[in-house]
DRENDO-1510 file (C-alpha; in Angstrom, 1 decimal, always signed):
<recs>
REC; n; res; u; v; w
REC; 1; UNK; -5.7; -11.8; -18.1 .
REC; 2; UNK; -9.3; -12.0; -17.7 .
REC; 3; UNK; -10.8; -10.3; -14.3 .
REC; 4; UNK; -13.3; -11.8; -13.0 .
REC; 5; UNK; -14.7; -8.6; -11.5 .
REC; 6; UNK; -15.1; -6.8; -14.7 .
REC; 7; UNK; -18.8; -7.0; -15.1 .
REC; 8; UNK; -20.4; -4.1; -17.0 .
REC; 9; UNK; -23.6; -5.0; -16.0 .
REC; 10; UNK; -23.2; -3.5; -12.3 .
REC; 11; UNK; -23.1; -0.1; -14.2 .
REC; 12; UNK; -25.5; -0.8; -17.0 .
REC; 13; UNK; -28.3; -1.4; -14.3 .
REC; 14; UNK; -27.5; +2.1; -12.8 .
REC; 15; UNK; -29.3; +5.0; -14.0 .
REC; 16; UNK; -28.3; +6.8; -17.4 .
REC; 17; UNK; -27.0; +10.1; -15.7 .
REC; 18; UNK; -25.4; +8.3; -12.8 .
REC; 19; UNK; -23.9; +6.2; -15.1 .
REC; 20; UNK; -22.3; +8.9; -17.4 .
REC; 21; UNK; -21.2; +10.9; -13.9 .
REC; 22; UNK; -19.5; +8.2; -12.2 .
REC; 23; UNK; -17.4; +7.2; -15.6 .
REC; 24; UNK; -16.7; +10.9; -15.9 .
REC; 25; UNK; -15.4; +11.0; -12.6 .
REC; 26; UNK; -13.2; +8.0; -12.9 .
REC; 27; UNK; -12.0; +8.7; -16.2 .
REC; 28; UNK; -10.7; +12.2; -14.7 .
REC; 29; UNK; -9.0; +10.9; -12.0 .
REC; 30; UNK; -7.2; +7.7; -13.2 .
REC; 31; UNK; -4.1; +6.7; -15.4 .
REC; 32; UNK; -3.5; +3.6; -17.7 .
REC; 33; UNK; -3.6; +0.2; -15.4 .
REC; 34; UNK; -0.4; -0.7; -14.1 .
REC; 35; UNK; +1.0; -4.2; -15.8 .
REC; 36; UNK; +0.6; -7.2; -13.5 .
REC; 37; UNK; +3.2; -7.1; -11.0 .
REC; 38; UNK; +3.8; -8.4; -6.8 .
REC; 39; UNK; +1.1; -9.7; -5.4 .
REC; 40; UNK; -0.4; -7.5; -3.0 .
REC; 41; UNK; +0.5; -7.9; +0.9 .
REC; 42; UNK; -2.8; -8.9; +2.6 .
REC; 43; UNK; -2.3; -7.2; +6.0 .
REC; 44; UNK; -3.3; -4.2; +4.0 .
REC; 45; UNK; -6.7; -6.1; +2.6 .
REC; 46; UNK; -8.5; -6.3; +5.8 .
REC; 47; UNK; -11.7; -4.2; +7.1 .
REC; 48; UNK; -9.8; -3.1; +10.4 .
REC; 49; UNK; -6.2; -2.5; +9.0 .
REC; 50; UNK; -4.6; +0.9; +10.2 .
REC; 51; UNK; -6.9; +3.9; +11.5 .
REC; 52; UNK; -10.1; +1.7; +10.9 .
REC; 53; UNK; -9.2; -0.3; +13.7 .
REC; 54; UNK; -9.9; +2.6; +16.1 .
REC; 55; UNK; -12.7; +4.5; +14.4 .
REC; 56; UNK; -15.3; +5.8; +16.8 .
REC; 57; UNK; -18.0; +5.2; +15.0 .
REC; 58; UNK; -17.4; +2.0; +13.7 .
REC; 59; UNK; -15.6; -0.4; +16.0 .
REC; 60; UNK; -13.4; -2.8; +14.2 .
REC; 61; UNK; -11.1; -5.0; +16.1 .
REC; 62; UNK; -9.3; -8.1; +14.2 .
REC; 63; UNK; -7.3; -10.3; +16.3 .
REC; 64; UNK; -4.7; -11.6; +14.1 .
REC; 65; UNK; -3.7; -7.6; +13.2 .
REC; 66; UNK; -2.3; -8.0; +16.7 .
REC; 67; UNK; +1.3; -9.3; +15.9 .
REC; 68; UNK; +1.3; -8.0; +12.3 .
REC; 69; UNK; +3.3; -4.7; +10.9 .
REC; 70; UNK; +3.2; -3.2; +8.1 .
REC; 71; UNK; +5.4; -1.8; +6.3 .
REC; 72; UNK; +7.9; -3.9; +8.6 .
REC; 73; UNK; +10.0; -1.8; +10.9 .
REC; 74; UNK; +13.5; -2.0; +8.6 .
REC; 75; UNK; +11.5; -1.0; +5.5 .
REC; 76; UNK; +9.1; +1.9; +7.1 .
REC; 77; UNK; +11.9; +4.4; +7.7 .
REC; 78; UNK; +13.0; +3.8; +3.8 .
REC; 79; UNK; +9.4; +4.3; +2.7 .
REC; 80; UNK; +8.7; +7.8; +0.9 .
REC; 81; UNK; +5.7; +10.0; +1.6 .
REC; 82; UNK; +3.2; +9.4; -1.1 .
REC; 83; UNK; +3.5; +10.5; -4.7 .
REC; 84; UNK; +3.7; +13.8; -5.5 .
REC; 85; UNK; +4.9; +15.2; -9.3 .
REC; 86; UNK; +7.0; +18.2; -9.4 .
REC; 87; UNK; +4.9; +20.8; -11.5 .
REC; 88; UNK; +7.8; +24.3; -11.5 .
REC; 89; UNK; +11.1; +24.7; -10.4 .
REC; 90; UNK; +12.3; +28.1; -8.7 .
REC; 91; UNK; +14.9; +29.4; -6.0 .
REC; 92; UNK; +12.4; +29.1; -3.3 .
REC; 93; UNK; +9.0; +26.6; -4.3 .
REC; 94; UNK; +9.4; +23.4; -5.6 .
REC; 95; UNK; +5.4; +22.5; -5.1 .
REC; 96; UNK; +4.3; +19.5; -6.6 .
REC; 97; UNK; +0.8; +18.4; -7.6 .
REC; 98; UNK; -1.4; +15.1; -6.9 .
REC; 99; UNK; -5.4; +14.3; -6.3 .
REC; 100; UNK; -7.0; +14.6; -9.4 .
REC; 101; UNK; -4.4; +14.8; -12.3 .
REC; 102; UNK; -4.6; +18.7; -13.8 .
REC; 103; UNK; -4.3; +19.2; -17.1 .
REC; 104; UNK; -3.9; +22.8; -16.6 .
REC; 105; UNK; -3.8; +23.9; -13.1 .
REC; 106; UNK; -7.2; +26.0; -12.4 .
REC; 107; UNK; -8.9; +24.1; -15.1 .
REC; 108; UNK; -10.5; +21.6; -12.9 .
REC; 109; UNK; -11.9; +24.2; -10.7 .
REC; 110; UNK; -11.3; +24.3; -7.1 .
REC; 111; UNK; -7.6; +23.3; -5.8 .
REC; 112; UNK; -6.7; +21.9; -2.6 .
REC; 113; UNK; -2.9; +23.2; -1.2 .
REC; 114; UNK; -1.0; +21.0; +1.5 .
REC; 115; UNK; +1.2; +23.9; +2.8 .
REC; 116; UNK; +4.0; +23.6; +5.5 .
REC; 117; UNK; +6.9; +21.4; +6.5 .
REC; 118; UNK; +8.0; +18.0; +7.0 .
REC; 119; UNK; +5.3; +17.4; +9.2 .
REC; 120; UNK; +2.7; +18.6; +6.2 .
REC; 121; UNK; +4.3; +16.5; +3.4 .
REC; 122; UNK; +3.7; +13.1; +5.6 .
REC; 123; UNK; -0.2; +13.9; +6.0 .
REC; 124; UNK; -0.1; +13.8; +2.2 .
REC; 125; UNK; -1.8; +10.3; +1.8 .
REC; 126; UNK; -4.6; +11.3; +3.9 .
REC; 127; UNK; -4.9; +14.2; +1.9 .
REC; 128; UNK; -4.7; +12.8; -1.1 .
REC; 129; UNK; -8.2; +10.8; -0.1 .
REC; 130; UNK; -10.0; +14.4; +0.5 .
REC; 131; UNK; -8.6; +15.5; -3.1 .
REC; 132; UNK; -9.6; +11.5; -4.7 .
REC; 133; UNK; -13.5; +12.0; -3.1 .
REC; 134; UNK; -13.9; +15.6; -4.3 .
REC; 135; UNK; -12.7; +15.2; -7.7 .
REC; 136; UNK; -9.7; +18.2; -7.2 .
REC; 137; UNK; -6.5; +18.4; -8.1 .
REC; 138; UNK; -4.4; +19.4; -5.6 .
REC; 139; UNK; -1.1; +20.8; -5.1 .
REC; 140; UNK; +1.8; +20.1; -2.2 .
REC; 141; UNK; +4.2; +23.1; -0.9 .
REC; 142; UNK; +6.6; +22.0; +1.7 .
REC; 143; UNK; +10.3; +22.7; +2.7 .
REC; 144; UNK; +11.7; +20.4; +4.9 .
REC; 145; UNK; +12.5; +22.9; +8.6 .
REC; 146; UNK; +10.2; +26.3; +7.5 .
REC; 147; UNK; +7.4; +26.8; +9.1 .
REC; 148; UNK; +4.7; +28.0; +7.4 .
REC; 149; UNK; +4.7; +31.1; +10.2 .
REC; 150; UNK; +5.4; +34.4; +10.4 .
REC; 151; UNK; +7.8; +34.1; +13.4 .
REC; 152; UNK; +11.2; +33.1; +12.1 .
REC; 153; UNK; +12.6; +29.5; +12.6 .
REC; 154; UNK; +15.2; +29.2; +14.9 .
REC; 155; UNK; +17.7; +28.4; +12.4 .
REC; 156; UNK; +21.4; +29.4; +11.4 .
REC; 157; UNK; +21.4; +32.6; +9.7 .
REC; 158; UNK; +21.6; +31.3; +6.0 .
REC; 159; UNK; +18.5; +28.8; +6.8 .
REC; 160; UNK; +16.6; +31.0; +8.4 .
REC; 161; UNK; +16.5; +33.6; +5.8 .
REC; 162; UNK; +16.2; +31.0; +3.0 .
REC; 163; UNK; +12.7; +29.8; +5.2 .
REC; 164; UNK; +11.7; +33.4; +5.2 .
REC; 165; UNK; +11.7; +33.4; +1.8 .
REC; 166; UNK; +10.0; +30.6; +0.9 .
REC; 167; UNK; +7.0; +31.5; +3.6 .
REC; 168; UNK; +7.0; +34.9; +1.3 .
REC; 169; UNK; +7.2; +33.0; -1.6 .
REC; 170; UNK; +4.1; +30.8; -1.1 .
REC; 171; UNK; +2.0; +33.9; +0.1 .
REC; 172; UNK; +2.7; +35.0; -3.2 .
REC; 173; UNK; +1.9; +31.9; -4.8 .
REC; 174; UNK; -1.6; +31.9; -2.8 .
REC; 175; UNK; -2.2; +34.9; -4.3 .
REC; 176; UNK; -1.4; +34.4; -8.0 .
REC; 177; UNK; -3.5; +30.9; -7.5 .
REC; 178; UNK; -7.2; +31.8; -6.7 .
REC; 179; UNK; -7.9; +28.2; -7.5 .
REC; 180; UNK; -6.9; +27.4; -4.1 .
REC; 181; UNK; -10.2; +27.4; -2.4 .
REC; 182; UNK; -9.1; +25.0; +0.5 .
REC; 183; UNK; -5.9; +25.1; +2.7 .
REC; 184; UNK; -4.0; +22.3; +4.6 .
REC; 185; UNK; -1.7; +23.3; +6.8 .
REC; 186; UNK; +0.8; +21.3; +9.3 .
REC; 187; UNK; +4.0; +22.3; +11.5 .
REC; 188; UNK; +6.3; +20.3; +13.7 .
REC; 189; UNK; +4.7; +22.0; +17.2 .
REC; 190; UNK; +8.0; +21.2; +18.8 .
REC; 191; UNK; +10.0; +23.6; +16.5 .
REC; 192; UNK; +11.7; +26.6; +18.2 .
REC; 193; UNK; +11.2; +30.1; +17.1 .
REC; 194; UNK; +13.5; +33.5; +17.8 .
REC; 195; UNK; +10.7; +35.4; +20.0 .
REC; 196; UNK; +10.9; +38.8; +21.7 .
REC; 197; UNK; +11.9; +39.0; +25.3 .
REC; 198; UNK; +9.3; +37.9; +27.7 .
REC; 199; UNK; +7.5; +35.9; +25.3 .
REC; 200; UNK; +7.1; +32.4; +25.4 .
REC; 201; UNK; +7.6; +30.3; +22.2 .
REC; 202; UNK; +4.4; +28.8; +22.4 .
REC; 203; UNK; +2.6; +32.3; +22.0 .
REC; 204; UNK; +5.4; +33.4; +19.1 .
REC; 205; UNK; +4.2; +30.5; +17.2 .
REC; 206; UNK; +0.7; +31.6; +18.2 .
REC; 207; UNK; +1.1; +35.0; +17.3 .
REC; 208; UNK; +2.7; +34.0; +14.1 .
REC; 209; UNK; +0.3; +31.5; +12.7 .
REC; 210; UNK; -2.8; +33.8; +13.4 .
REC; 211; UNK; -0.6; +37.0; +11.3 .
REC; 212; UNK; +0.1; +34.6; +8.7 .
REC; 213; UNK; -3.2; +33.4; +8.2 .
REC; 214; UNK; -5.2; +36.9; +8.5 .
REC; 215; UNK; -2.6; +37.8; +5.4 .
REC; 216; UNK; -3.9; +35.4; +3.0 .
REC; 217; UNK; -6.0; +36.0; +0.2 .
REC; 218; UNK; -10.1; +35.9; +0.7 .
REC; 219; UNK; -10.1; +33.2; -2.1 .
REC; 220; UNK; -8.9; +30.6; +0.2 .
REC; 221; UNK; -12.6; +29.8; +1.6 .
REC; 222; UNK; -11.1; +27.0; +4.6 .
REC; 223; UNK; -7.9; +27.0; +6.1 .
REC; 224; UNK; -7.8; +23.3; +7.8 .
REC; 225; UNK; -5.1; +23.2; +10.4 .
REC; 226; UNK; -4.2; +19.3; +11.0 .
REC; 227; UNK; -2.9; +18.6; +14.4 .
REC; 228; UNK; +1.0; +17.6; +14.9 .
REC; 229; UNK; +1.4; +14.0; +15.4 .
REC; 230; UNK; +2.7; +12.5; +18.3 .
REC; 231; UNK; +6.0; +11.9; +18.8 .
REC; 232; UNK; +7.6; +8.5; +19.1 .
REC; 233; UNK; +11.0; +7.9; +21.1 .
REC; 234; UNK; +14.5; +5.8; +19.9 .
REC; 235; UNK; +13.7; +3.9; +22.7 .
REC; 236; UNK; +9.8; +2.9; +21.4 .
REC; 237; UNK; +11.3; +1.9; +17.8 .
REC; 238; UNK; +13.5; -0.5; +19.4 .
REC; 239; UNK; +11.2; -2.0; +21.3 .
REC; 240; UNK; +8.9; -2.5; +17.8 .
REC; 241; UNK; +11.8; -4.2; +16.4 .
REC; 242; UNK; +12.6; -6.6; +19.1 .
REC; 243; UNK; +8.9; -7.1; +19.8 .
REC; 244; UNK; +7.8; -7.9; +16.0 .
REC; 245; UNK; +11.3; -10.1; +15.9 .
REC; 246; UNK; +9.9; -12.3; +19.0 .
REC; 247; UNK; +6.6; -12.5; +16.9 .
REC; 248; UNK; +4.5; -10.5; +19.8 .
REC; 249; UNK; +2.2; -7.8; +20.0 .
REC; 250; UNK; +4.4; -4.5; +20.0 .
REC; 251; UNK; +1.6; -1.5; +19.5 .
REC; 252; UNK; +1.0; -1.9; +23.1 .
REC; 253; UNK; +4.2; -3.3; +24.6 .
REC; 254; UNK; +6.3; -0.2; +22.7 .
REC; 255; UNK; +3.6; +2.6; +23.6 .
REC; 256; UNK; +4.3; +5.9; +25.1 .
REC; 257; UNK; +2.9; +8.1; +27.9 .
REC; 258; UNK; +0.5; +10.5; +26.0 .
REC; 259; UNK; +1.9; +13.2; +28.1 .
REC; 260; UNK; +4.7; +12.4; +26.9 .
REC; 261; UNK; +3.9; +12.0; +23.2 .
REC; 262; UNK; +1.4; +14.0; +22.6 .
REC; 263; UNK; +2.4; +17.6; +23.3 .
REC; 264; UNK; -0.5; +20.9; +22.4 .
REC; 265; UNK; -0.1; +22.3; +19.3 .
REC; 266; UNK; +0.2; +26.2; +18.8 .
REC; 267; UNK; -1.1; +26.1; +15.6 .
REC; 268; UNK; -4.3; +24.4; +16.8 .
REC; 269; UNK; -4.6; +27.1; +19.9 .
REC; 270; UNK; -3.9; +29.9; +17.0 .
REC; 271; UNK; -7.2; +28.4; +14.9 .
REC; 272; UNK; -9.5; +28.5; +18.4 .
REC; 273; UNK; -8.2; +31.5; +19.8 .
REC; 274; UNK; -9.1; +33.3; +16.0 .
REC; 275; UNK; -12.6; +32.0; +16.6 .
REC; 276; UNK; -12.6; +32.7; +11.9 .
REC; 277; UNK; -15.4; +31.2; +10.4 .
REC; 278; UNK; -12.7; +30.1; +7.6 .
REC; 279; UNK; -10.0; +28.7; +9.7 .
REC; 280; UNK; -10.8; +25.1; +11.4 .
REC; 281; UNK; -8.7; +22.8; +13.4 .
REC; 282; UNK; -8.9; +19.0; +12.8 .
REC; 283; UNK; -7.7; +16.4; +15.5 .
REC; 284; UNK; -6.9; +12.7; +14.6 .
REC; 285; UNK; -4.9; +11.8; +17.5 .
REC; 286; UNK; -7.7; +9.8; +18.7 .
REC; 287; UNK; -6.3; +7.5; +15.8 .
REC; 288; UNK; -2.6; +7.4; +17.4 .
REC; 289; UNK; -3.5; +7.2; +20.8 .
REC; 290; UNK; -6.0; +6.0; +23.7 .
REC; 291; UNK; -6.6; +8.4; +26.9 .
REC; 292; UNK; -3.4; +7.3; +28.4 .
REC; 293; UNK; -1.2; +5.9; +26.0 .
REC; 294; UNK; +0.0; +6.4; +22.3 .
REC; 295; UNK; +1.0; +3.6; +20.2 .
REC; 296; UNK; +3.7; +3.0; +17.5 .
REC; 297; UNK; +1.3; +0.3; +16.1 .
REC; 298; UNK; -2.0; +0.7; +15.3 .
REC; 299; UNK; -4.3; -2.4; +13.6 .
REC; 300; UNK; -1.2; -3.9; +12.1 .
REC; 301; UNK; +0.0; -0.4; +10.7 .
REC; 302; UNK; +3.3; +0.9; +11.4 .
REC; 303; UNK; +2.3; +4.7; +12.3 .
REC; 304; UNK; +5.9; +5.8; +12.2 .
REC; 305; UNK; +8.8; +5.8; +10.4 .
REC; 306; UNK; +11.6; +7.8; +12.5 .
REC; 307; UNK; +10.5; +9.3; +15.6 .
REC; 308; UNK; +7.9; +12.3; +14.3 .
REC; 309; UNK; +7.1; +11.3; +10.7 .
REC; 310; UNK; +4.4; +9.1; +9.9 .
REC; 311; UNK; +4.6; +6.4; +7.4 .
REC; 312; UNK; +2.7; +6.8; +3.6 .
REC; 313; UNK; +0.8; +3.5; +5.1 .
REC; 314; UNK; -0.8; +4.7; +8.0 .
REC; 315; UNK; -1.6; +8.3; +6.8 .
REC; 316; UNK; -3.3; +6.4; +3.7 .
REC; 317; UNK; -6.0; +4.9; +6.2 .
REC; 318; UNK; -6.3; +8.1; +8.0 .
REC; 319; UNK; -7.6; +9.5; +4.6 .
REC; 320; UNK; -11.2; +8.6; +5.0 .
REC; 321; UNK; -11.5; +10.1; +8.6 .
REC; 322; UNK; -9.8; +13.3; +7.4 .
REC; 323; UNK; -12.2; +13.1; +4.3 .
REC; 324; UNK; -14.9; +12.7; +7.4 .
REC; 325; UNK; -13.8; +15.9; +9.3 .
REC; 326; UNK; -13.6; +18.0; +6.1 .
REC; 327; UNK; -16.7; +17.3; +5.2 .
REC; 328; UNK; -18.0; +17.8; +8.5 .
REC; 329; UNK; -16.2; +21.4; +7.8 .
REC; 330; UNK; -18.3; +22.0; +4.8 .
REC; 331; UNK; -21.9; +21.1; +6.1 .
REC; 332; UNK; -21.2; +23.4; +9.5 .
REC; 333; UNK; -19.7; +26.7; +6.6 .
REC; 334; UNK; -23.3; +26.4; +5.1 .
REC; 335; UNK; -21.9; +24.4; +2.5 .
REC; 336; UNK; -23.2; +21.1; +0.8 .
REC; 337; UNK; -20.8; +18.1; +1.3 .
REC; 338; UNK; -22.0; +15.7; -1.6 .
REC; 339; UNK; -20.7; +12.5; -1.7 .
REC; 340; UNK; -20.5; +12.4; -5.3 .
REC; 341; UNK; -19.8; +9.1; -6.8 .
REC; 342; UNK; -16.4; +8.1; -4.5 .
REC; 343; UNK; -18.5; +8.9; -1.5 .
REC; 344; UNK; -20.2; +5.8; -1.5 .
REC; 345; UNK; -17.2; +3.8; -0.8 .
REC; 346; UNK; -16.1; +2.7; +2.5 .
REC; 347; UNK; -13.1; +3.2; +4.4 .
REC; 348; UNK; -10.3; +0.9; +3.4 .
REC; 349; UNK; -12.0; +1.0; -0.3 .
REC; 350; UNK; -11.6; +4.7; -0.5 .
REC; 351; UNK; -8.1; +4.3; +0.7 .
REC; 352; UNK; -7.1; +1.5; -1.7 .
REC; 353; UNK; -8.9; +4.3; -4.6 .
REC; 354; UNK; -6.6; +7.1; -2.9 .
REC; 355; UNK; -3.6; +4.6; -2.9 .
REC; 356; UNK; -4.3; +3.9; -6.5 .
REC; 357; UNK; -4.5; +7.3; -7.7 .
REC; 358; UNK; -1.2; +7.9; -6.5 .
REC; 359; UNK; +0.6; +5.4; -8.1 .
REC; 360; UNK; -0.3; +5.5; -11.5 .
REC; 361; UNK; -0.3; +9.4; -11.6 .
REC; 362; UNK; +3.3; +8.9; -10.6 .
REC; 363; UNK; +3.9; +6.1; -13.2 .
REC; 364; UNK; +2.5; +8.5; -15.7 .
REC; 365; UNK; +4.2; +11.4; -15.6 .
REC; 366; UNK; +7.1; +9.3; -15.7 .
REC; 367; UNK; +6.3; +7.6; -18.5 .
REC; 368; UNK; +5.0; +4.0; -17.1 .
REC; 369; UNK; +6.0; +2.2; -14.0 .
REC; 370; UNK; +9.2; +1.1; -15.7 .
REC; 371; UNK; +10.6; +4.3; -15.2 .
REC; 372; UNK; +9.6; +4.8; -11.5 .
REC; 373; UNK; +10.8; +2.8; -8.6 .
REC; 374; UNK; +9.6; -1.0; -7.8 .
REC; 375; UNK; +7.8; -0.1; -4.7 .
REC; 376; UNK; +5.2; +2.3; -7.0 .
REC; 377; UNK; +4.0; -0.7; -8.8 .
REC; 378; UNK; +4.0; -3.4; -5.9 .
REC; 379; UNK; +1.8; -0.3; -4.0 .
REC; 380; UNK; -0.1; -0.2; -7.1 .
REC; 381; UNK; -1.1; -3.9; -7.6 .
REC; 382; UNK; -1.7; -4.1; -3.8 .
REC; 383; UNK; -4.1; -1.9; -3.4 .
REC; 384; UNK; -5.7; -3.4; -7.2 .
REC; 385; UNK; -6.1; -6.3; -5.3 .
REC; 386; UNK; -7.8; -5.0; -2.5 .
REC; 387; UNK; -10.0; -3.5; -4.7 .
REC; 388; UNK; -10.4; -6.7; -7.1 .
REC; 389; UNK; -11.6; -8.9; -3.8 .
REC; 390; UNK; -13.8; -6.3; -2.2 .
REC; 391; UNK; -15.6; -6.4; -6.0 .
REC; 392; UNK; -15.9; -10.1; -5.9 .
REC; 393; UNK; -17.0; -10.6; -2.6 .
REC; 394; UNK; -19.9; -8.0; -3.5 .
REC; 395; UNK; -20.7; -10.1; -6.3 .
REC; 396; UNK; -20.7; -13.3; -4.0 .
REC; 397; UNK; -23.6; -11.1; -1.7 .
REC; 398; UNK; -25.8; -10.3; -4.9 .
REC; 399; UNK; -26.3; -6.8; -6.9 .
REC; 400; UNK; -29.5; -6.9; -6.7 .
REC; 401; UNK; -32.0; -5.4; -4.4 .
REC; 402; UNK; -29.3; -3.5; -2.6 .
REC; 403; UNK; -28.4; +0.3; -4.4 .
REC; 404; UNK; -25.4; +0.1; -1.7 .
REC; 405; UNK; -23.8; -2.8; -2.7 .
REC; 406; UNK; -24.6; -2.2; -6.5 .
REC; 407; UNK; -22.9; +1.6; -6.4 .
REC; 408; UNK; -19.7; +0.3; -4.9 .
REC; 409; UNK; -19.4; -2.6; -7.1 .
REC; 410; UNK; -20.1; -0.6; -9.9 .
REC; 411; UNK; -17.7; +2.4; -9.1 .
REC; 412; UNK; -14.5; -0.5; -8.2 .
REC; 413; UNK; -15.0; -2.0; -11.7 .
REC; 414; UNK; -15.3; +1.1; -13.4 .
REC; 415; UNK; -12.2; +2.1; -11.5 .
REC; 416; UNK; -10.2; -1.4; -12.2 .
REC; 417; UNK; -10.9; -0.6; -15.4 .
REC; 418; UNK; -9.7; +3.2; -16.3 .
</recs>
């Protein structure tokens, strides 16, 4: 099928080494091309889709987003957190890898580790953007429950030593892995802990994350704690359903009291009241919520898919904002933040790039997206066809005379291509 976009001669007129770098680049992160498949949805296509609808320093409103979801609200609870290959079995760790595919982990240099529970393993996608941009592999650690804490879960006795043990177990792992330079961390802030008599269990959770975190080994250079999510209610998912069945706008209609939804996190009071130079606390909730309300919609995204877990969708289109942070992290450590060749992509075409990653990393280790479920390759050839427009419309504008139209162009065909 000929591709329109495929014009090598948006790379030939870059220069030799920025040529050879960006190739390089691509060809480490990216599979074989999926086969041709669903056509992509086009909610996801636009500018202001998702978290770019409310981005601070870009304001992007699109009017027919309004009475749009995506995924819809039967499929989002089905949808899985993004791709993630199992790399070792054990009793305790069952981590898994993504970003940049490893050939051998370490071998790549620097590692990124998304540590913690449930409530880590959704912030994957956004994750997976940081790991896409920096050219690192990266690894994901989670057990559904367990705290990544040294206070113990309030659990029955059986699950609460089997979360001990896995919290041991990924110390351990930390410290047999000093490719880990960079640490994402996330924990339900709701969960209940067994504290000591007269303390709260906001301060056991406190207490526990700073303990944790002083115990891990001086390799880890950034420890990133990502703020819990707001919560959503029974009673807000039913009103997305009947709202989006009636055809009107529910992300405003089906919002929630940010008192109500938006609750402070312990592990973000833990990371300011350690005042480390290597521990740093991120906040997106600007994304989920206004100063008064949080909404269950946001630019046409569904943001959840039960009542505390995000959907792969929406934390895709946080990835560039949590790309942003982190590498506002870096440049305030003393530390240079290049962009590097995937830096000079915008938003929604860095998330399409993270989105693409994903898929065919996960049709590869499987063998080809014949052996993995549907959904991987409709995913797959939507965010291809984001990525196929956004190149022709660049063409449409003209190469010439503009480097920032040229790189992008140049970096989507090589990509389309790999």
């Amino acid at each position: 099928m000929c591709r329109p976009c495929h014009r090598p001669s948006s790379i030939e007129r870059l220069p030799r080494r920025a040529r050879i770098a960006l190739l390089a680049s691509v060809a480490t992160l990216f599979a074989a091309a999926p086969a041709a498949g669903a056509a992509p949805d086009p909610i996801t296509q636009r500018p202001c889709f998702g978290a770019a609808s409310r981005d601070p320093a870009k304001p992007c409103a699109d009017p027919a987003l309004s009475r749009r979801i995506f995924p819809a609200p039967a499929d989002a609870v089905l949808e899985p957190n993004a791709p993630c290959i199992q790399t070792r079995l054990n009793d305790q760790l069952y981590p898994c890898s993504f970003g940049v595919r490893p050939v051998v982990y370490g071998g790549l240099g620097p590692t990124i580790a998304l540590v913690g529970d449930s409530h880590a393993s959704h912030w994957r996608a956004a994750v997976e953007a940081v790991a896409a941009a920096k050219r690192q592999p990266a690894v994901s650690i989670a057990r559904t429950g367990c705290a990544f804490n040294d206070a113990t879960v309030a659990l029955p006795h059986e699950a609460r030593v089997q979360c001990r043990a896995w919290s041991r177990a990924v110390k351990s792992y930390l410290r047999h892995h000093p490719e880990v330079t960079t640490l994402f961390v996330s924990t339900r802030a709701s969960a209940r802990f067994v504290r000591a008599r007269g303390e709260s269990n906001f301060e056991t959770q406190v207490r526990g994350h700073i303990s944790l975190w002083r115990s891990l080994p001086a390799t880890i250079r950034h420890i990133v704690v990502l703020r819990d999510t707001p919560r959503s209610s029974a009673a807000s998912a039913l009103c997305v359903q009947r709202q989006h069945a009636a055809g009107r706008e529910a992300g405003r209609r089906c919002a929630r009291s940010r008192a109500q939804a938006l609750h402070t996190d312990p592990a973000v009071a833990a990371a300011r009241r350690m005042g480390s130079p290597r521990v740093h606390a991120v906040d997106l909730s600007s994304f989920f919520c206004d100063a008064r309300r949080c909404f269950p919609v946001v630019g046409g995204a569904a943001v959840y898919k039960d009542v505390d877990h995000m959907t792969t969708v929406f934390a895709r289109t946080l990835g560039p904002y949590l790309l942003r942070a982190y590498d506002e992290i870096l440049r305030a450590s003393g530390q240079p933040a290049p962009r590097g060749p995937l830096g000079d992509l915008r938003p929604d075409e860095l998330a399409s790039v993270a989105c693409l990653v994903g898929e065919r990393y996960a049709a590869s280790a499987a063998g080809g997206f014949a052996n993995v479920a549907p959904e991987h390759l409709a995913r797959a050839n939507a965010c291809r066809g984001m990525l196929e427009q956004r190149a022709a419309q660049l063409r449409t504008l003209g190469l010439t005379g503009d480097r920032d139209r040229e790189r992008r162009h140049a970096l989507i065909v090589a990509v389309l291509g790999a």
